[in-house]
N, C-alpha and C positions, 0 to 999 in steps of 0.2 A: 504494500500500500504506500503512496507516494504522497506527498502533503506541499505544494508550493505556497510559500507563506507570503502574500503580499505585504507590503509596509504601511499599514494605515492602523491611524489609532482607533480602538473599538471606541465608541460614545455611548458610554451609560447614562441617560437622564435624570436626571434628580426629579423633586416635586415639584414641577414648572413646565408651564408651554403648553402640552396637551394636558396634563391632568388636571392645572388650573382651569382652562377651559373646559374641561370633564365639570368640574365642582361648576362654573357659572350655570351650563348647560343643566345641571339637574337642582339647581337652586332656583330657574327660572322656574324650572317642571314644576315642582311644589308649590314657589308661588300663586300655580295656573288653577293647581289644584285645591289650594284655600282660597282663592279667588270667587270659583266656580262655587263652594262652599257656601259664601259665604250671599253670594247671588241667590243664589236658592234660597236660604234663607231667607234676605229680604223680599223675595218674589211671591211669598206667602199673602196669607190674610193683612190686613192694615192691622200695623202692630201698637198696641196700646203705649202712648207714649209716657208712662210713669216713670220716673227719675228711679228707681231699682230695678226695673226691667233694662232700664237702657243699661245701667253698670252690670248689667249679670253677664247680660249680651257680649259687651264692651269685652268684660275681661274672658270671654270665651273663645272671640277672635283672639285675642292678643294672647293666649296661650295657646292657640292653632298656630300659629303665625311663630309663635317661639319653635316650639317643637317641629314643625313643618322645618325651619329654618336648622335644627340642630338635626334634624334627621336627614336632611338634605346634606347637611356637610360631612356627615359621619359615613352617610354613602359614599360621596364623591372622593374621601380619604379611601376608603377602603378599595374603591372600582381602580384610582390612580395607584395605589401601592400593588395590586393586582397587575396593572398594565407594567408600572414598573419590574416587577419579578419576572414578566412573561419576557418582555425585553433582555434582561438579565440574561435570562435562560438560553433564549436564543440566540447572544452572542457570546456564549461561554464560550472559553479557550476544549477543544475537542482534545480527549486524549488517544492519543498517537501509537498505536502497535506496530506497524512497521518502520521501513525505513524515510526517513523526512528528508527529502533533499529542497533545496535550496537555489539550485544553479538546473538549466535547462541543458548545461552542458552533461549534464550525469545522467546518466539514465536507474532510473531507480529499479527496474524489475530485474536487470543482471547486479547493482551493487552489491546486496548479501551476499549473490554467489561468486563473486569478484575478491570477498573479503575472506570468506571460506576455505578459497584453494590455496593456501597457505602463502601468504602474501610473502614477500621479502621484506628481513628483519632488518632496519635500522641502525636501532638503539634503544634504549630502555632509560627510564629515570623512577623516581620511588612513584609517581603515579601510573605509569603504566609503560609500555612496549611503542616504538613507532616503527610501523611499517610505510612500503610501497608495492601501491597494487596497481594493476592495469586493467583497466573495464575492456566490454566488447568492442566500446566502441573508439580503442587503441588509447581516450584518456589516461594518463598517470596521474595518480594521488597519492596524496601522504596520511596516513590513518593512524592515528593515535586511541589507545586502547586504554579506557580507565578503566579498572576489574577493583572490585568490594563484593567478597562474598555476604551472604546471609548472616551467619554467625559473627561476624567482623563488624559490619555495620546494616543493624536490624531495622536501622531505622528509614533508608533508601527504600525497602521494598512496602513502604505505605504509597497508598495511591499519592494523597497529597503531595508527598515529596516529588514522587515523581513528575506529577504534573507543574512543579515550581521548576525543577528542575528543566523539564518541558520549554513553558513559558522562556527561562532565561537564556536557553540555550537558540530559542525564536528569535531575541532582541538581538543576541550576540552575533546573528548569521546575519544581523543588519547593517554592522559596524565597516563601514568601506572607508581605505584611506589606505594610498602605495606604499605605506608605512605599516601597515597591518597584514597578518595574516586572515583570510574572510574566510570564517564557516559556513563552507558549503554544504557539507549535509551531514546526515548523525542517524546513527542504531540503535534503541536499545536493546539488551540484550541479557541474559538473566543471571551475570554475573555483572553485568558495567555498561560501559557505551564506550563506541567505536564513533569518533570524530574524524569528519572526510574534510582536507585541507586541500589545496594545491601542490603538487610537489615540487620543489627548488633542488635542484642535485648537487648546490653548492655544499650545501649542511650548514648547519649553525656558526656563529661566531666564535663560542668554543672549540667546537672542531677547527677552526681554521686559527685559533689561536694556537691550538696545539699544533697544528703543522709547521706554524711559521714557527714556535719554539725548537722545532724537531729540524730545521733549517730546510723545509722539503718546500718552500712557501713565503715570498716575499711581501712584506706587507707596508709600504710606503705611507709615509705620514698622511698624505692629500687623501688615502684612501682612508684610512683609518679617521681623519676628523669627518669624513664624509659618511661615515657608518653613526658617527655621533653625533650627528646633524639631523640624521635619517631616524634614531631613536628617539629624538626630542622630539622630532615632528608628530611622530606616532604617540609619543607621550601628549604631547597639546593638544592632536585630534580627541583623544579621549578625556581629558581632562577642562578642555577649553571650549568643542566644538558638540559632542556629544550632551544628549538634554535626555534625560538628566546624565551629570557627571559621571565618568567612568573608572576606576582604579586598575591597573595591571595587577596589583599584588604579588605578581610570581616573576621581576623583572632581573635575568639575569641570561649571559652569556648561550647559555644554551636554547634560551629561549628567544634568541634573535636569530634570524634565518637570514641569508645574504645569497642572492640572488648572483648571477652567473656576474654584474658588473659590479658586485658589492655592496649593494643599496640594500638595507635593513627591514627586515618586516618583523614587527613584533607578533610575538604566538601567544598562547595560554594566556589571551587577554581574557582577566574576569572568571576563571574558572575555580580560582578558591572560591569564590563566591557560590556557585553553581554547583560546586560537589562535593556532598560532606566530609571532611576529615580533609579535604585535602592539601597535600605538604605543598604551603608555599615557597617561602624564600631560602635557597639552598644559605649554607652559613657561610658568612663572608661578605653576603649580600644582604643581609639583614640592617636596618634600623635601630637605633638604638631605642624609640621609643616601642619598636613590634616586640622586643623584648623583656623590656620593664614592664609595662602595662595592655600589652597587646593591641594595642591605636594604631588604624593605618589610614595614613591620608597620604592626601597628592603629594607631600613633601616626603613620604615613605617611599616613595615611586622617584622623587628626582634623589635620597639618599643611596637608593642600588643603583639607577645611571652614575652618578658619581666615582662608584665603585668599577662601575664598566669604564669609566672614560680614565680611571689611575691603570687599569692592565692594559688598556691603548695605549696609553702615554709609557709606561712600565715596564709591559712584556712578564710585568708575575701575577700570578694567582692571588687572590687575595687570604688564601688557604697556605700559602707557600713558608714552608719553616723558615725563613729567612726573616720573617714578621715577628716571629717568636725569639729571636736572637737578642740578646743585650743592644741597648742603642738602636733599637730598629723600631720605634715605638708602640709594636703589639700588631697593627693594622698598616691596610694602607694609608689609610685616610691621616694617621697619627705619623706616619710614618713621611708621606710630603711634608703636613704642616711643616715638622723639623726643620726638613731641608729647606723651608721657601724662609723660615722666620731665619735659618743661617745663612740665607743667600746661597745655599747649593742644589740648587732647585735643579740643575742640570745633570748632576750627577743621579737622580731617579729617571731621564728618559732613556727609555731603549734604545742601545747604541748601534743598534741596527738599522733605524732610520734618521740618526742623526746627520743632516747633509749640509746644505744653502744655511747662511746666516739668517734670511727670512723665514724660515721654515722652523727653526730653533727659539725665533722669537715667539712665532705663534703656537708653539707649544710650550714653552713656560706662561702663555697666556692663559692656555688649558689646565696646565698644571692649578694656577691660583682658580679658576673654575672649579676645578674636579673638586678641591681644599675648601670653597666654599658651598660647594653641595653635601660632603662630609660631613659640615659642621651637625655637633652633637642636638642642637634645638633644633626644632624644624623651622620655628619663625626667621632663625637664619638664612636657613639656605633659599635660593630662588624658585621660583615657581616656573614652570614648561614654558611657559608664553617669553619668561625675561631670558631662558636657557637658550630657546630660539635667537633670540637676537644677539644674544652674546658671542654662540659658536658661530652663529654666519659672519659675523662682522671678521671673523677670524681668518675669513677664504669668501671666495664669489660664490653663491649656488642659488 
């Protein structure tokens, strides 16, 4: 079963518009009806005009006329709260048994069996396996497999969830931006779900950091500010452009994908959000505040860029024993500071790309960047939108 999810927001009515007009329309009706009432009555015999017969009279209209009035509104709440829930109903979000694609480029009645013949393996991370599959119709994709069994997490297999889950992963197949990677379509499946991406055969930015460590891989500065140019972008689409706001939460090297000319797509946008229990920010990339108090805002999101943009400048790991040595301040991030507040701010760039005296300026420019994205408050560091303007001003793009 295939589900093409258009982009339009559903509109639930409140108590207004038709059901106000529901209440006029049936408070006219009553009045018609004490009206007539009350016609008839005087259309009798000539009625004796004694001052206690008129007051008896008097207040028997005015208590028709009450009650008429409160039964009429007590109807028209109730016909409108009716109309309401039937609207409700009929644009509930449907919940979805097969597979939901997203893109008219996939075909959904071979996808499950696509996924099945034992796709080609990847790589793995603690939420699940990435593979590459090949549809009938010669498309390649990238599928990532999140697996929770039953006994693990009891609480995914309630409908409810699932259908949040649903819902979230509808909104997330909305997010476009060449800076993003687009969910194109999704499985579920009775141990997890199977997320359909695009597939880029370059591989992540980790993999390619590690090549360029392993010396199999050159990696020039002009490209490397251009990969962190590309991440910010992607960071202010979601944080600046998207309504409501969006958080990456799980921003780190492997989850940047770099396309055959190097330009960065962010992955696993919004997916702690979407699936229970699941492992955000690998260590190294963490926030100081994800870890004190578990708070993550947009300034959690430009803390891990920061950390990406010291192993562009750096060439280390932020895991790397050499953080842990005497005099190496624990981190990267404590670890620039030093050097920028001694003036040897040069002695942390990768001597691999150190070339042109221009090109040395603009990365000790980076360097005091990356230092103040670090910073330990979030009210410090900058926001995606000022990150933008800073890395461009640093090169043409």
């Amino acid at each position: 079963m295939s589900y093409y999810y258009m982009d339009k927001k559903r509109h639930i009515p409140g108590i207004c518009g038709f059901e106000v007009l529901s209440m006029v329309v049936l408070f006219i009706f009553y009045l018609n009806i004490i009206s007539a009432q009350c016609s008839s009555r005087m259309s009798g015999p000539p009625l004796q005009f004694h001052a206690q017969n008129f007051k008896n009279e008097f207040r028997r209209i005015s208590l028709s006329i009450l009650f008429g009035i409160i039964t009429g509104l007590v109807c028209a709440f109730l016909f409108a709260l009716l109309v309401r829930c039937f609207i409700k109903y009929i644009n509930r979000t449907p919940f979805i048994k097969g597979p939901v694609v997203f893109s008219l480029r996939i075909p959904s009645k071979t996808l499950k069996s696509a996924l099945s013949n034992e796709p080609e393996l990847l790589g793995s991370s603690p939420n699940g396996m990435y593979y590459k599959a090949i549809l009938d119709n010669g498309l390649t994709v990238a599928v990532k497999r999140l697996e929770f069994f039953d006994d693990c997490y009891p609480e995914v297999q309630s409908k409810a969830t699932k259908k949040k889950i649903q819902q979230e992963l509808i909104a997330l197949s909305c997010l476009r931006h060449r800076n993003l990677m687009s969910l194109r379509a999704y499985i579920r499946e009775s141990s997890g779900y199977s997320l359909v991406y695009d597939y880029v055969p370059t591989g992540s930015l980790a993999d390619v950091t590690k090549r360029v460590g392993e010396n199999q891989l050159q990696l020039k500065w002009e490209t490397r500010l251009r990969i962190a140019v590309g991440i910010v972008k992607g960071l202010h689409y979601l944080h600046f452009t998207c309504d409501p706001k969006r958080l990456h939460y799980n921003l780190k090297p492997s989850n940047v994908i770099l396309d055959a000319e190097f330009k960065p797509r962010l992955a696993d946008c919004g997916l702690a959000i979407v699936i229970p229990n699941f492992y955000r920010v690998a260590s190294g990339y963490n926030a100081p505040e994800c870890i004190q108090s578990c708070r993550y805002t947009d300034k959690s999101d430009v803390f891990s860029f920061g950390v990406i943009l010291g192993v562009l400048l750096t060439g280390r790991d932020p895991l790397d024993p050499f953080f842990g040595e005497a005099g190496n301040g624990g981190s990267v991030g404590q670890w620039l500071r030093h050097l920028q507040q001694v003036g040897e701010a040069r002695e942390a760039l990768d001597k691999s790309i150190l070339g042109e005296e221009m090109e040395e300026d603009e990365m000790l420019m980076a360097v005091r960047i990356a230092v103040v994205c670090l910073s330990d408050m979030p009210a410090d560091r900058p926001s995606s939108d000022e990150l933008v303007s800073m890395l461009t001003q640093l090169n043409s793009f």
